[in-house]
mmCIF file as Biopython writes it, N, C-alpha, C and O atoms, coordinates in Angstrom:
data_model
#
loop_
_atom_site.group_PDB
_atom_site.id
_atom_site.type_symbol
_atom_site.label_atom_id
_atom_site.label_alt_id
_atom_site.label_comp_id
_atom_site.label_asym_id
_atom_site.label_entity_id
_atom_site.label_seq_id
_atom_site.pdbx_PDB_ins_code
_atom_site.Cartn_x
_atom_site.Cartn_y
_atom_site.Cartn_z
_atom_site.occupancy
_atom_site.B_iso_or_equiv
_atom_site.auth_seq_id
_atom_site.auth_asym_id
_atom_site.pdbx_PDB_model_num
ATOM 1   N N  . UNK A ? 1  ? 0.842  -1.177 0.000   1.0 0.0 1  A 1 
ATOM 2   C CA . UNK A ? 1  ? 0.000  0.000  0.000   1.0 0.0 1  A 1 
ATOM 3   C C  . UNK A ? 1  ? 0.889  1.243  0.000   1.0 0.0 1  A 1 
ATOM 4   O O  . UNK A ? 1  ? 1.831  1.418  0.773   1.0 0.0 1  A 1 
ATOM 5   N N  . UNK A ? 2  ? 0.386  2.290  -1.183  1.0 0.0 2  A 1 
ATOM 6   C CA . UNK A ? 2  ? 1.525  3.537  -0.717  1.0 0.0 2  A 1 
ATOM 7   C C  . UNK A ? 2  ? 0.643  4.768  0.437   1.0 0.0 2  A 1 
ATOM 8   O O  . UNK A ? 2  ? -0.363 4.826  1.144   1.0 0.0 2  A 1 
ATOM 9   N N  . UNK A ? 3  ? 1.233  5.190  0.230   1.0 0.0 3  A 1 
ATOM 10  C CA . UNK A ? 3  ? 0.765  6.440  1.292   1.0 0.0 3  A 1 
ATOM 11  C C  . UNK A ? 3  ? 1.599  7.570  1.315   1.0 0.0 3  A 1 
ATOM 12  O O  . UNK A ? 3  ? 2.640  7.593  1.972   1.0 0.0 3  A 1 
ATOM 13  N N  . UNK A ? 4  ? 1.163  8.591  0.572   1.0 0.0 4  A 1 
ATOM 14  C CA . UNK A ? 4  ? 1.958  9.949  0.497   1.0 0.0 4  A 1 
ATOM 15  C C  . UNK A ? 4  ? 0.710  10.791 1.083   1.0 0.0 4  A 1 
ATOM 16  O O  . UNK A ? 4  ? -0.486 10.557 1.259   1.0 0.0 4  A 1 
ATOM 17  N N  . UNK A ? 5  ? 1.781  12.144 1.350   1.0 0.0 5  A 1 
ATOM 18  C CA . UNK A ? 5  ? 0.647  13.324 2.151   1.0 0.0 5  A 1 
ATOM 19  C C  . UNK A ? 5  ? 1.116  14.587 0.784   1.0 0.0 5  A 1 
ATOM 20  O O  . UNK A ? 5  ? 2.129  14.939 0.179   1.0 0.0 5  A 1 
ATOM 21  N N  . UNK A ? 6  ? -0.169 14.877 0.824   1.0 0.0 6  A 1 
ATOM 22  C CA . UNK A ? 6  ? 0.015  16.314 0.379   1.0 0.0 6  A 1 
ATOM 23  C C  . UNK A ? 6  ? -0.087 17.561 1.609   1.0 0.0 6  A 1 
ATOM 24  O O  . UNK A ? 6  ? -0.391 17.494 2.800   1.0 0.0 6  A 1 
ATOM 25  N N  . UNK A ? 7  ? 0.258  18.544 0.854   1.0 0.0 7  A 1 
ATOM 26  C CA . UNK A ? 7  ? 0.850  19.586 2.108   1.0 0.0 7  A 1 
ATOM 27  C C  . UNK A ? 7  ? 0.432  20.739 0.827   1.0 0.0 7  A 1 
ATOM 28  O O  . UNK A ? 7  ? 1.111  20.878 -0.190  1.0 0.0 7  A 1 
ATOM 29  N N  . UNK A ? 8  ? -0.571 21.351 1.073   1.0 0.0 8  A 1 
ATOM 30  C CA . UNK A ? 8  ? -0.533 22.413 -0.032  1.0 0.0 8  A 1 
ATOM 31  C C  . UNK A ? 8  ? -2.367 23.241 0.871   1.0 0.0 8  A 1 
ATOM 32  O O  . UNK A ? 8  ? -3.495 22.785 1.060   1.0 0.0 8  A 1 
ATOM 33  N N  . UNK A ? 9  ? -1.773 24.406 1.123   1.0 0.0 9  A 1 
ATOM 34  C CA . UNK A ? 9  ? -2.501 25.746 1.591   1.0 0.0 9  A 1 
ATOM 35  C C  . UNK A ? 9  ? -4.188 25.573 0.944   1.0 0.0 9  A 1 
ATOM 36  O O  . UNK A ? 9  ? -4.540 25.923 -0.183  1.0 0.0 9  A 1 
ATOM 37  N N  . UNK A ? 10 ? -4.915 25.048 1.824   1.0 0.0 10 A 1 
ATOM 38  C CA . UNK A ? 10 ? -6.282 25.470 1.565   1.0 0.0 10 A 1 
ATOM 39  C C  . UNK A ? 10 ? -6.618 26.657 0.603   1.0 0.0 10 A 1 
ATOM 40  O O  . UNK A ? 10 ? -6.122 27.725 0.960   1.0 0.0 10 A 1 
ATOM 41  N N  . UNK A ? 11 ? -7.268 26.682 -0.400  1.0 0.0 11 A 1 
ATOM 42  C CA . UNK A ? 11 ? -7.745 28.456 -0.946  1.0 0.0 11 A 1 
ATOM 43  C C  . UNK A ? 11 ? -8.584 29.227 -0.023  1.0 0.0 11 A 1 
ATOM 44  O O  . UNK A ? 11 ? -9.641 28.969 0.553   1.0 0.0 11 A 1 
ATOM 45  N N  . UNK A ? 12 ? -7.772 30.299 -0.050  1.0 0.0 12 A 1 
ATOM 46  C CA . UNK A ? 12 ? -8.547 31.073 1.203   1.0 0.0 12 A 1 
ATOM 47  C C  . UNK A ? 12 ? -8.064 31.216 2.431   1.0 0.0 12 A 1 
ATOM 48  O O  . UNK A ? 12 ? -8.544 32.012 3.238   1.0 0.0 12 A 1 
ATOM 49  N N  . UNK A ? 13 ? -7.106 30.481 2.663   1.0 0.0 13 A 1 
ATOM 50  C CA . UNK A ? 13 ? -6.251 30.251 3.717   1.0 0.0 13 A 1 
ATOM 51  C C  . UNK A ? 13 ? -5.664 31.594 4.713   1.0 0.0 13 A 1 
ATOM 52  O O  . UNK A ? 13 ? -5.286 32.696 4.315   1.0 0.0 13 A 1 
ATOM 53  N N  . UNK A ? 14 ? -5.712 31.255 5.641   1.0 0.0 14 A 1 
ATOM 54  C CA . UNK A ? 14 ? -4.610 32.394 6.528   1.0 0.0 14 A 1 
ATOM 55  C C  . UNK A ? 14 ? -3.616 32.541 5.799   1.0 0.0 14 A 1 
ATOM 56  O O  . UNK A ? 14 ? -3.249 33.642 5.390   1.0 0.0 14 A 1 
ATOM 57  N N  . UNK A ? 15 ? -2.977 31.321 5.505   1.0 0.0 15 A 1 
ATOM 58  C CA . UNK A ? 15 ? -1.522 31.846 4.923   1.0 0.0 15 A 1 
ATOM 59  C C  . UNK A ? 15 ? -1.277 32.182 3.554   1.0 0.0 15 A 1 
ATOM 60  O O  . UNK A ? 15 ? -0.248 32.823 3.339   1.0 0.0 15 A 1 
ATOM 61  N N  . UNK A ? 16 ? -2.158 31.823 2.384   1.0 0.0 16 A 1 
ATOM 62  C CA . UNK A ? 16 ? -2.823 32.312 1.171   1.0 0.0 16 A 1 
ATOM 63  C C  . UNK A ? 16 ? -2.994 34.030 1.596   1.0 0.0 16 A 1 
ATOM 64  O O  . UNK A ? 16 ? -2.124 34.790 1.171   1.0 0.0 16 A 1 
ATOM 65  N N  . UNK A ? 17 ? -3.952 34.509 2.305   1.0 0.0 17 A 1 
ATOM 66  C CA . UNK A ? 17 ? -4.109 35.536 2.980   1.0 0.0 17 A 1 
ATOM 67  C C  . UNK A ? 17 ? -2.871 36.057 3.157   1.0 0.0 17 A 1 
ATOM 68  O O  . UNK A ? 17 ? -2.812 37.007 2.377   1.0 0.0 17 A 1 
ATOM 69  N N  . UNK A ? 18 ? -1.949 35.973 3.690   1.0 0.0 18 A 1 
ATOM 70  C CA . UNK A ? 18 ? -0.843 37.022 4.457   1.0 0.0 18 A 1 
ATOM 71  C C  . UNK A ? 18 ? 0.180  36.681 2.825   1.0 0.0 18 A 1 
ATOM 72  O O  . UNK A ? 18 ? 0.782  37.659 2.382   1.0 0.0 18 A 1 
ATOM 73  N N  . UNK A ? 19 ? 0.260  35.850 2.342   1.0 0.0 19 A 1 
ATOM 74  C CA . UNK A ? 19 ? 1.065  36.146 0.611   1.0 0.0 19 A 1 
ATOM 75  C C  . UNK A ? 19 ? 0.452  37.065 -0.294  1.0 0.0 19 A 1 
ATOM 76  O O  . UNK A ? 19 ? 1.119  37.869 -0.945  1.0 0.0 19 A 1 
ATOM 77  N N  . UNK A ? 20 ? -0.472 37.000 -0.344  1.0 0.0 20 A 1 
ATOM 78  C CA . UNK A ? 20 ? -1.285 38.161 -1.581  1.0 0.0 20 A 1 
ATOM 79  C C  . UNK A ? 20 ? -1.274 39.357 -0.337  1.0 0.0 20 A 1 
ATOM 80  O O  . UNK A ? 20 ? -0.958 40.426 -0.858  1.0 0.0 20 A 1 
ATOM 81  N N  . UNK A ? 21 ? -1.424 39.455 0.579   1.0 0.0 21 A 1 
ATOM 82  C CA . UNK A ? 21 ? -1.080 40.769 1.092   1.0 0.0 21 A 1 
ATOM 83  C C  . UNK A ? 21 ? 0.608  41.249 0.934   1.0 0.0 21 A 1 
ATOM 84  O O  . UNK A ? 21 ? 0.976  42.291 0.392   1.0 0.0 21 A 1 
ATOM 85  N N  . UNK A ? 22 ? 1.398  40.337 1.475   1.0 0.0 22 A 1 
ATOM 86  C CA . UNK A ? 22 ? 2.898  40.796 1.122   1.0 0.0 22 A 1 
ATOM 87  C C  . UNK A ? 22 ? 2.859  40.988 -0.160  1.0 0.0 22 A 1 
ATOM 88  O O  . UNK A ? 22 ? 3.367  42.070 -0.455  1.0 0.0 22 A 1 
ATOM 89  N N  . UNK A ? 23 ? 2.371  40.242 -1.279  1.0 0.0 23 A 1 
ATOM 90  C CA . UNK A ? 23 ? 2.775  40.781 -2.801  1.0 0.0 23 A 1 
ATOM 91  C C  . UNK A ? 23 ? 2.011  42.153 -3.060  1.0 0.0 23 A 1 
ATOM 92  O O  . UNK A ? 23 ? 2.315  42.653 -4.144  1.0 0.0 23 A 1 
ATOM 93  N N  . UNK A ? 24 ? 1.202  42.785 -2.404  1.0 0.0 24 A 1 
ATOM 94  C CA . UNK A ? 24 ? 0.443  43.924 -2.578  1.0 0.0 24 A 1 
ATOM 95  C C  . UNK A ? 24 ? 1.026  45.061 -1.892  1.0 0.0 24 A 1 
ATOM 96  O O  . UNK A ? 24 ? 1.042  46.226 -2.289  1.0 0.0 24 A 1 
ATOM 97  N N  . UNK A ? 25 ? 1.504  44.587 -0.813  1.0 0.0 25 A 1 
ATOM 98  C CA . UNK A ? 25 ? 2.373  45.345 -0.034  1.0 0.0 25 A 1 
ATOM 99  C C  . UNK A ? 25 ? 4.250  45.694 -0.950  1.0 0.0 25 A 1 
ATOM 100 O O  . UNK A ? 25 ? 5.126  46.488 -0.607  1.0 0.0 25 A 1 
ATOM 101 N N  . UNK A ? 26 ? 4.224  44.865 -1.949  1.0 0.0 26 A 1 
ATOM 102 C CA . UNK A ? 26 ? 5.736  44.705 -2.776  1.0 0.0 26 A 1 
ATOM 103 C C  . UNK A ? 26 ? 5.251  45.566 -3.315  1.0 0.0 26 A 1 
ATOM 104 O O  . UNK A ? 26 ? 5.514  46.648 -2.790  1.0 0.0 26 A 1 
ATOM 105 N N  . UNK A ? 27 ? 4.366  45.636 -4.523  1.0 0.0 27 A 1 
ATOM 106 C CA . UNK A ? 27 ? 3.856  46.066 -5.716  1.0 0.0 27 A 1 
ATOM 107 C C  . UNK A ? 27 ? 3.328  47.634 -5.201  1.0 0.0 27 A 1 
ATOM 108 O O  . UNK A ? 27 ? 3.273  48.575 -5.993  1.0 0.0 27 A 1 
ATOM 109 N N  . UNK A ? 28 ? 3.057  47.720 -4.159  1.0 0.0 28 A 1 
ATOM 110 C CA . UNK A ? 28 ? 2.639  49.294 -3.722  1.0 0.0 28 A 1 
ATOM 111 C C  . UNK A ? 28 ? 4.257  50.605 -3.239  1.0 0.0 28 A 1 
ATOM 112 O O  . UNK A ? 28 ? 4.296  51.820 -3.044  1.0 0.0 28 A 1 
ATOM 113 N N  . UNK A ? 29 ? 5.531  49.290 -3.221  1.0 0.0 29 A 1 
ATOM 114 C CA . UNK A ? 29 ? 6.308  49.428 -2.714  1.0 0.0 29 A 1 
ATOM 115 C C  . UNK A ? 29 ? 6.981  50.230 -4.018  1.0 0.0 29 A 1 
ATOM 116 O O  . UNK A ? 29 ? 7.207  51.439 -4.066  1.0 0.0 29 A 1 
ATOM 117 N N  . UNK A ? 30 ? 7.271  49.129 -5.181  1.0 0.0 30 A 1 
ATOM 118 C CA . UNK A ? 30 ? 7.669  49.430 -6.301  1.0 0.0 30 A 1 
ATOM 119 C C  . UNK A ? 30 ? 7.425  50.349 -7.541  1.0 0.0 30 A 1 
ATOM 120 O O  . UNK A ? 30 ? 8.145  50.852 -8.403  1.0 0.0 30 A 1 
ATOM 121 N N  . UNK A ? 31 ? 5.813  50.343 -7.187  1.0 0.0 31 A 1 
ATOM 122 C CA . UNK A ? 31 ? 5.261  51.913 -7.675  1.0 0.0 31 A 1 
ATOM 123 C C  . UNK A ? 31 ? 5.453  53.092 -6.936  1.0 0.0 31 A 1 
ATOM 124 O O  . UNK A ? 31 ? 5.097  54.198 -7.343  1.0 0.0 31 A 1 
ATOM 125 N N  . UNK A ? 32 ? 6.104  52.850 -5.672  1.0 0.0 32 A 1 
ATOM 126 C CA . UNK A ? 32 ? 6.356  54.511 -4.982  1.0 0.0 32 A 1 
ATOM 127 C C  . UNK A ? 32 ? 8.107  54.514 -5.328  1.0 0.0 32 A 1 
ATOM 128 O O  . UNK A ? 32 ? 8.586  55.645 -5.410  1.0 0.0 32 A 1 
ATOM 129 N N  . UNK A ? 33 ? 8.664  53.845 -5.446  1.0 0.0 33 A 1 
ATOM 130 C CA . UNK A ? 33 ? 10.254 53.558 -5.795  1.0 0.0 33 A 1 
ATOM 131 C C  . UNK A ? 33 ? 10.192 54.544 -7.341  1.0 0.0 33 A 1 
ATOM 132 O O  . UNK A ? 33 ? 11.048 55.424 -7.432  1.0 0.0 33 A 1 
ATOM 133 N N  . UNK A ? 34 ? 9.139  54.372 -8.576  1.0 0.0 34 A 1 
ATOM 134 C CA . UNK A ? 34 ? 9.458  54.389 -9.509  1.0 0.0 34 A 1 
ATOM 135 C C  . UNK A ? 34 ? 9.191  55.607 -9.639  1.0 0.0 34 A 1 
ATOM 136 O O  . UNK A ? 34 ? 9.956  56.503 -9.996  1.0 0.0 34 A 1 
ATOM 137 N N  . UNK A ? 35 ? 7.688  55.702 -9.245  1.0 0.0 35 A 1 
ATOM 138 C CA . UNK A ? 35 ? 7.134  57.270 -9.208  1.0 0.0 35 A 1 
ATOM 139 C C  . UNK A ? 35 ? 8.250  58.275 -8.558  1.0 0.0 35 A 1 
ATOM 140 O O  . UNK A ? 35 ? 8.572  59.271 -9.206  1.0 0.0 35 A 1 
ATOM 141 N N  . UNK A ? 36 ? 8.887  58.000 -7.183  1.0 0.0 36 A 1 
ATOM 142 C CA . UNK A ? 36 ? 9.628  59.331 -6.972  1.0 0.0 36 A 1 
ATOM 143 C C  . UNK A ? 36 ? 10.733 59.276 -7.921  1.0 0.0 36 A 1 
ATOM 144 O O  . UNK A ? 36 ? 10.999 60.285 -8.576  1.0 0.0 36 A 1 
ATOM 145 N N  . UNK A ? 37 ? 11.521 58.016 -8.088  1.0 0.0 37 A 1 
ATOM 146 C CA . UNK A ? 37 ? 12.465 57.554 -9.006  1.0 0.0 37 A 1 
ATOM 147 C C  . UNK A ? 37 ? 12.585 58.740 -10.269 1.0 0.0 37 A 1 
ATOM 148 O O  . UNK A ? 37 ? 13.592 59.366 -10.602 1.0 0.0 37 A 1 
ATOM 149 N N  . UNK A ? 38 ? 10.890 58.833 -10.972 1.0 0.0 38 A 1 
ATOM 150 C CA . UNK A ? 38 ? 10.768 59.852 -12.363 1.0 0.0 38 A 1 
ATOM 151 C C  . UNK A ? 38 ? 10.582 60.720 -12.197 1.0 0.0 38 A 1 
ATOM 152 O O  . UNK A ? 38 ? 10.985 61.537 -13.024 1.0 0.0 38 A 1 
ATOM 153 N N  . UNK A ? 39 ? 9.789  61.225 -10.936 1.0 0.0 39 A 1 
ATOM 154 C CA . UNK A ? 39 ? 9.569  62.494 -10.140 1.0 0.0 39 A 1 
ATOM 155 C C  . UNK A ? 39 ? 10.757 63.020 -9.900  1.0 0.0 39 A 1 
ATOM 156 O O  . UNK A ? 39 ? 10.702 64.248 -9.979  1.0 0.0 39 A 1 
ATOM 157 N N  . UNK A ? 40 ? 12.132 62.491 -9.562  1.0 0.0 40 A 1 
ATOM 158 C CA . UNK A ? 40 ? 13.479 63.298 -9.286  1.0 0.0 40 A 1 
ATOM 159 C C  . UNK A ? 40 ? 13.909 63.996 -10.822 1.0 0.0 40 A 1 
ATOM 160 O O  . UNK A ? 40 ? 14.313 65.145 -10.998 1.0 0.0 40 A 1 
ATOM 161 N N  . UNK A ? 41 ? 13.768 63.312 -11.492 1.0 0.0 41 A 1 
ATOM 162 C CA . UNK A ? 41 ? 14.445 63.566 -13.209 1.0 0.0 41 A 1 
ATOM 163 C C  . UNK A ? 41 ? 13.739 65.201 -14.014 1.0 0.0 41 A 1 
ATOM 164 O O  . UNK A ? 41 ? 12.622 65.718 -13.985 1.0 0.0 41 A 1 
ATOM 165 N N  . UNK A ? 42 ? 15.045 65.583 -14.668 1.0 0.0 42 A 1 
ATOM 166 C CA . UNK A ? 42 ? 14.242 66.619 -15.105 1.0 0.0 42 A 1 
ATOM 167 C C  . UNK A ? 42 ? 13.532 66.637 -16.216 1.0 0.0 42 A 1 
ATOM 168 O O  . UNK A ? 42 ? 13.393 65.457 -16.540 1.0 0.0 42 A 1 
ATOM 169 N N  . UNK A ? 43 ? 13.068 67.240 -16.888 1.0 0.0 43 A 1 
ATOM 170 C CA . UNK A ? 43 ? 11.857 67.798 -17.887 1.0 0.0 43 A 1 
ATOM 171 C C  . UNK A ? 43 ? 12.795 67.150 -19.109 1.0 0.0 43 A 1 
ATOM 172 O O  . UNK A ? 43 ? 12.540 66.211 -19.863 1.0 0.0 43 A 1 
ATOM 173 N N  . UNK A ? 44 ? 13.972 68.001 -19.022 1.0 0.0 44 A 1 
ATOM 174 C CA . UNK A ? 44 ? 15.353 67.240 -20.556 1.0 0.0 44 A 1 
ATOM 175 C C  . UNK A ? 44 ? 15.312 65.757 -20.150 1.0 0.0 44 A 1 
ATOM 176 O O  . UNK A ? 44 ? 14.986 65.075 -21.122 1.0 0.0 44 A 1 
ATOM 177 N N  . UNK A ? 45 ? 15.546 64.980 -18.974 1.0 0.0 45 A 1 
ATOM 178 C CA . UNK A ? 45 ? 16.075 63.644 -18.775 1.0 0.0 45 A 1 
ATOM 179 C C  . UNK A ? 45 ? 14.553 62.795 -19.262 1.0 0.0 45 A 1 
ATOM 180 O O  . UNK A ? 45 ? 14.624 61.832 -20.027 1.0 0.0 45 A 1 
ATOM 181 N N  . UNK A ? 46 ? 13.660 63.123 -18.899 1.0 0.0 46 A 1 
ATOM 182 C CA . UNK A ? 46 ? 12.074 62.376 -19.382 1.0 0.0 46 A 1 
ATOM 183 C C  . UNK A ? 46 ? 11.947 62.900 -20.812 1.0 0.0 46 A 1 
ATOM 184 O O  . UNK A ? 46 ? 11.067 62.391 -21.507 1.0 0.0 46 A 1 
ATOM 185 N N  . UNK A ? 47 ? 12.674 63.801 -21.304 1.0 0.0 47 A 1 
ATOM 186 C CA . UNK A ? 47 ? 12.249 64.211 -22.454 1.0 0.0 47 A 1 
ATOM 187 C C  . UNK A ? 47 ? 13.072 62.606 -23.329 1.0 0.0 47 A 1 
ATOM 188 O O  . UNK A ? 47 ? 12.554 61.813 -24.116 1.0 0.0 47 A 1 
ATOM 189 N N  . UNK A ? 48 ? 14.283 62.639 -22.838 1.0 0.0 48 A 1 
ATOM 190 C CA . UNK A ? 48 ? 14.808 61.648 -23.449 1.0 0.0 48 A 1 
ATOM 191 C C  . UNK A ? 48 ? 14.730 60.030 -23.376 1.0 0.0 48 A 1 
ATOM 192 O O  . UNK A ? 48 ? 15.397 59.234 -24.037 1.0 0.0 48 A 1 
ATOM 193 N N  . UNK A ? 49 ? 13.756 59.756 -22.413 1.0 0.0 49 A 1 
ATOM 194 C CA . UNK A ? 49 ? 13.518 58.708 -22.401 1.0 0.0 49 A 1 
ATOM 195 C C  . UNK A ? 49 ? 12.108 58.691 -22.966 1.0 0.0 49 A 1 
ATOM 196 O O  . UNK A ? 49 ? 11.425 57.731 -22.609 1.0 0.0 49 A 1 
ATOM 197 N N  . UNK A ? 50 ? 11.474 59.687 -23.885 1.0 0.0 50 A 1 
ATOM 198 C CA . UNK A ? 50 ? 10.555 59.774 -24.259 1.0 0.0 50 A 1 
ATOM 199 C C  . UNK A ? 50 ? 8.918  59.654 -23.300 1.0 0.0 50 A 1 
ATOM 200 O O  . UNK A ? 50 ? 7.886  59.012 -23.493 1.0 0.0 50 A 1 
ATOM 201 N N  . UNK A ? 51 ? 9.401  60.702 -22.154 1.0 0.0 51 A 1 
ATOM 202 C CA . UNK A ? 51 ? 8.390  60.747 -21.437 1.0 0.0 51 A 1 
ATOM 203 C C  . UNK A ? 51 ? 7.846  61.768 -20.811 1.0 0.0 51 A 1 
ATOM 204 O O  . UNK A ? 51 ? 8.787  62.216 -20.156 1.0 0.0 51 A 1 
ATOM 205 N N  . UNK A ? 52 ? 6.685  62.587 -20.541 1.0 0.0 52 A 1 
ATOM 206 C CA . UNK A ? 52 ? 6.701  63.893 -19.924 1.0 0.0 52 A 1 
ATOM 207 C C  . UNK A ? 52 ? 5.907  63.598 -18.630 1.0 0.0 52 A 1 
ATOM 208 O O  . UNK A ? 52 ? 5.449  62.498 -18.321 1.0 0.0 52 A 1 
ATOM 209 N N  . UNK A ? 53 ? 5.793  64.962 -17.786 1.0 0.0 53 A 1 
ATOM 210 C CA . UNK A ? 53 ? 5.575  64.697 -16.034 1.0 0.0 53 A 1 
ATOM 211 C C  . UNK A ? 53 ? 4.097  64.146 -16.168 1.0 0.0 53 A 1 
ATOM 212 O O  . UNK A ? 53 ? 3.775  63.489 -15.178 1.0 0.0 53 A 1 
ATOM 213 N N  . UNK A ? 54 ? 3.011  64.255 -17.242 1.0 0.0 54 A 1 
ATOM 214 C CA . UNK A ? 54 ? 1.813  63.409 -17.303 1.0 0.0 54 A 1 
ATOM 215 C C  . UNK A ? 54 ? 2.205  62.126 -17.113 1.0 0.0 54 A 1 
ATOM 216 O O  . UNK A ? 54 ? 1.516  61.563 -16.262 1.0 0.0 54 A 1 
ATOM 217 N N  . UNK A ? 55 ? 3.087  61.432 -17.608 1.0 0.0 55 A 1 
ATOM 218 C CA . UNK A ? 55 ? 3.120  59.966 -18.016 1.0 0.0 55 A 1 
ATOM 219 C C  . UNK A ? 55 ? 3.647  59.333 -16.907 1.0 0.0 55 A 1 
ATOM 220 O O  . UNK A ? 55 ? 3.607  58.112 -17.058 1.0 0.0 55 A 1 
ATOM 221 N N  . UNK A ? 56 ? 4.085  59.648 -15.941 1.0 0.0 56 A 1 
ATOM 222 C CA . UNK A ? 56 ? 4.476  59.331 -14.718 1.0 0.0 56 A 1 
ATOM 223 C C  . UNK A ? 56 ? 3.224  58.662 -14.241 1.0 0.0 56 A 1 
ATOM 224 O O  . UNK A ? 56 ? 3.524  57.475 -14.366 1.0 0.0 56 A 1 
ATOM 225 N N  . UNK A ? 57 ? 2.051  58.699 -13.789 1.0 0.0 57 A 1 
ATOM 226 C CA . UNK A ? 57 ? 1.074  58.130 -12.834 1.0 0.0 57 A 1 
ATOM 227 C C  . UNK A ? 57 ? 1.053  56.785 -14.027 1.0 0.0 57 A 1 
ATOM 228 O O  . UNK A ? 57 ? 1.177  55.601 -13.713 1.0 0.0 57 A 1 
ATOM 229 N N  . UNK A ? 58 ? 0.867  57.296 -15.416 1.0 0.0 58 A 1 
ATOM 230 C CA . UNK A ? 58 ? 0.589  55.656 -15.981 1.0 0.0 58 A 1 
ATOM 231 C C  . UNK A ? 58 ? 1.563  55.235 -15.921 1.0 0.0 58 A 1 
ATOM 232 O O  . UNK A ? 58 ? 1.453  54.013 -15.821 1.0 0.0 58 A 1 
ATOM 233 N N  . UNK A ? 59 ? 2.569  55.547 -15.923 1.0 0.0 59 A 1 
ATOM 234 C CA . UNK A ? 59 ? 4.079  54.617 -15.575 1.0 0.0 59 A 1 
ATOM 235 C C  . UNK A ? 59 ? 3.521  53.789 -14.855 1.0 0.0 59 A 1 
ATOM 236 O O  . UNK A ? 59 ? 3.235  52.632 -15.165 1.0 0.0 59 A 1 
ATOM 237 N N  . UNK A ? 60 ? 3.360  54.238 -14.010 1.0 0.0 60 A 1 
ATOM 238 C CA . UNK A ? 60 ? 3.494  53.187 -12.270 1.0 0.0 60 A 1 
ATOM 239 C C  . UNK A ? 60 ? 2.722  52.787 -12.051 1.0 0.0 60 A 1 
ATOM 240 O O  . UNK A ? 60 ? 2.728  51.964 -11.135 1.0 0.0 60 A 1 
ATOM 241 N N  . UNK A ? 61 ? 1.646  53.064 -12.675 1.0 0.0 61 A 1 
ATOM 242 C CA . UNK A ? 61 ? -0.306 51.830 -12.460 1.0 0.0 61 A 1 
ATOM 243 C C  . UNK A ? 61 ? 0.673  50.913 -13.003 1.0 0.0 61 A 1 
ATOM 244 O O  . UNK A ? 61 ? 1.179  50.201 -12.135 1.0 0.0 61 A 1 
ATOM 245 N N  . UNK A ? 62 ? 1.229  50.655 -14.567 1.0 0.0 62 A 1 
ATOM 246 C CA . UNK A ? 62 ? 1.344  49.511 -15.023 1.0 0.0 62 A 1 
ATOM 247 C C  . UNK A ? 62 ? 2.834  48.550 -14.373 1.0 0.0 62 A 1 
ATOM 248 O O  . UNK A ? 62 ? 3.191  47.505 -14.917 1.0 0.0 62 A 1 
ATOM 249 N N  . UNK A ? 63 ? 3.386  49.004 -13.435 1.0 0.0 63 A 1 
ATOM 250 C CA . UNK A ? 63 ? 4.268  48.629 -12.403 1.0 0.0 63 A 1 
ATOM 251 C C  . UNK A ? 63 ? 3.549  47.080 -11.667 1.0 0.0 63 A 1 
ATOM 252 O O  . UNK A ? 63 ? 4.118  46.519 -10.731 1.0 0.0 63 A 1 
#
């Protein structure tokens, strides 16, 4: 007879729960990194990466 265990997080789980919060907590992290990141640069430096101070908020939604 075999007998193996699985070991894998209920959906919905406490600990399911506290991972999608840390990855939300990353991703909120990395859009404020980028935003001040383009927010420091000047008007010439976004000009050359082909970007102006509008395009900053959609920058970082798609972060």
């Amino acid at each position: 007879m075999t007998t193996f265990a699985i070991n894998r997080a209920a959906t919905g789980s406490v600990s399911g729960f506290f991972a999608s919060l840390l990855a939300a907590v990353a991703n909120w992290n990395d859009a404020r990194v980028t935003r001040n990141a383009l927010s420091k640069l000047s008007d010439r430096e976004l000009d050359d990466i082909g970007l102006c101070r509008g395009d900053i908020d959609g920058i970082v939604t798609r972060v």
